[in-house]
C-alpha positions as CSV (number, residue, x, y, z in Angstrom):
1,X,0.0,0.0,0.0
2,X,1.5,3.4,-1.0
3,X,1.4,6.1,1.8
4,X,0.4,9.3,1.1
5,X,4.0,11.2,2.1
6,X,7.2,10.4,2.9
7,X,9.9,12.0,4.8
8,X,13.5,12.3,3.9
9,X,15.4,14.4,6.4
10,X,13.6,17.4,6.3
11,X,12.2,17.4,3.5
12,X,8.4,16.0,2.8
13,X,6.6,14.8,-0.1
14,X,3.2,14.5,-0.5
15,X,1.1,12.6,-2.8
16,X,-1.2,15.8,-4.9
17,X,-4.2,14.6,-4.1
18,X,-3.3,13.9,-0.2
19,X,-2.2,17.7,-0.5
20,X,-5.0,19.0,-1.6
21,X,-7.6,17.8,0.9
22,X,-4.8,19.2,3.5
23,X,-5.1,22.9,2.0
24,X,-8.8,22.2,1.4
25,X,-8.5,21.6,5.7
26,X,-6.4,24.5,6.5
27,X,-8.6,26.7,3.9
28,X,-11.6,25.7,5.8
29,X,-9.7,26.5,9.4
30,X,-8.9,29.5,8.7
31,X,-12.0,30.8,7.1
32,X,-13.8,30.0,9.7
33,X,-11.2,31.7,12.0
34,X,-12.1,34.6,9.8
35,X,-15.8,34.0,10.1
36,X,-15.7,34.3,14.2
37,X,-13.3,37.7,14.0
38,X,-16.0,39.0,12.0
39,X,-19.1,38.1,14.0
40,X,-16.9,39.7,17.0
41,X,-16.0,42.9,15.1
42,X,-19.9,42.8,14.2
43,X,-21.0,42.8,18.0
44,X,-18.6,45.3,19.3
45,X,-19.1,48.0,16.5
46,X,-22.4,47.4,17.3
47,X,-23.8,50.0,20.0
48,X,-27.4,49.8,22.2
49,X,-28.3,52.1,24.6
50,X,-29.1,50.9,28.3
51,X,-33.1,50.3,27.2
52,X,-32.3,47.8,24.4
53,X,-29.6,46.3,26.5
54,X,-32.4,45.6,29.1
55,X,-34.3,43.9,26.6
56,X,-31.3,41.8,25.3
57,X,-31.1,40.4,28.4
58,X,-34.4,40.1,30.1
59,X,-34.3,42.5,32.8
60,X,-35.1,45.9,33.9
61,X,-33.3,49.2,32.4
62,X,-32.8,50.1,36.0
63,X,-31.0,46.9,37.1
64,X,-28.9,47.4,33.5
65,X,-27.9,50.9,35.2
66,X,-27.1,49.2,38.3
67,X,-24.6,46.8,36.5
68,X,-22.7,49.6,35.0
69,X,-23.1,52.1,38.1
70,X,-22.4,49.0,41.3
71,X,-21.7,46.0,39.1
72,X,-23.0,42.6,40.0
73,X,-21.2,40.1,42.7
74,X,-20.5,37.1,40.4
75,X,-18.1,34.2,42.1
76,X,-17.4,36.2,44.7
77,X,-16.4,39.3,42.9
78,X,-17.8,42.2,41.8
79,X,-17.7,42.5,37.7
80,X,-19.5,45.6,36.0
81,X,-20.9,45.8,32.4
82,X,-18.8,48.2,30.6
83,X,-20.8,51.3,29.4
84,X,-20.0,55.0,28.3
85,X,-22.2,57.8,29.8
86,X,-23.8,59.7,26.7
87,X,-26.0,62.9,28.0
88,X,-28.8,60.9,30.5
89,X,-28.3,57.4,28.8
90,X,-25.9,55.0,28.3
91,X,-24.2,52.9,24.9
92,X,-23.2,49.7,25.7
93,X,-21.3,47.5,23.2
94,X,-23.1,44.3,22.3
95,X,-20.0,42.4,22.4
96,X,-19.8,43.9,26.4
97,X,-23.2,43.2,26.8
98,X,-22.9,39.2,25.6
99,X,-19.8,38.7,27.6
100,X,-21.7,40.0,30.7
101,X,-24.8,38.0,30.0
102,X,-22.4,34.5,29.8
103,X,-21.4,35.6,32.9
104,X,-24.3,35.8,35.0
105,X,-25.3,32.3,33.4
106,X,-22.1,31.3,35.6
107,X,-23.5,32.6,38.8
């Protein structure tokens, strides 16, 4: 049976078709690399003030103000949702908001 490389010091051959379906592999690894980047660029360019935010995450807009304003004891620490004070509201990224919502599943 004929293996699909060999190795002669350091040098490697490789049967075509055995190296295509590698890059075919590492194509599909590092698009979908490139596919998650994205979706996380996506979510932090993506802005919602502290009403929406309430929404996204199933509770009150006051309680949202209270995480950004006290934070919210979590494992025995105190973690606050990252915000930025715009006039009498606030933005929150959606990436922020997501990580912060993972982390009071952990509670």
């Amino acid at each position: 049976m004929e293996t699909d490389y060999s190795i002669v010091g350091n040098t490697i051959t490789m049967r075509l078709d055995y190296m295509d379906k590698l890059m075919k592999k590492v194509a599909i690894v590092a698009a979908d690399a490139a596919v998650e980047k994205y979706k996380e660029e996506m979510l932090r360019d993506e802005k919602l003030g502290s009403k929406d935010a309430s929404i996204k995450i199933g509770v009150s807009k006051v309680t949202i103000i209270r995480y950004i304003t006290n934070g919210k004891k979590i494992g025995g620490r105190t973690v606050k949702l990252k915000a930025t004070k715009t006039g009498r509201d606030y933005i929150i990224s959606r990436l922020d908001l997501e990580k912060f919502k993972e982390q009071l599943k952990t509670e």
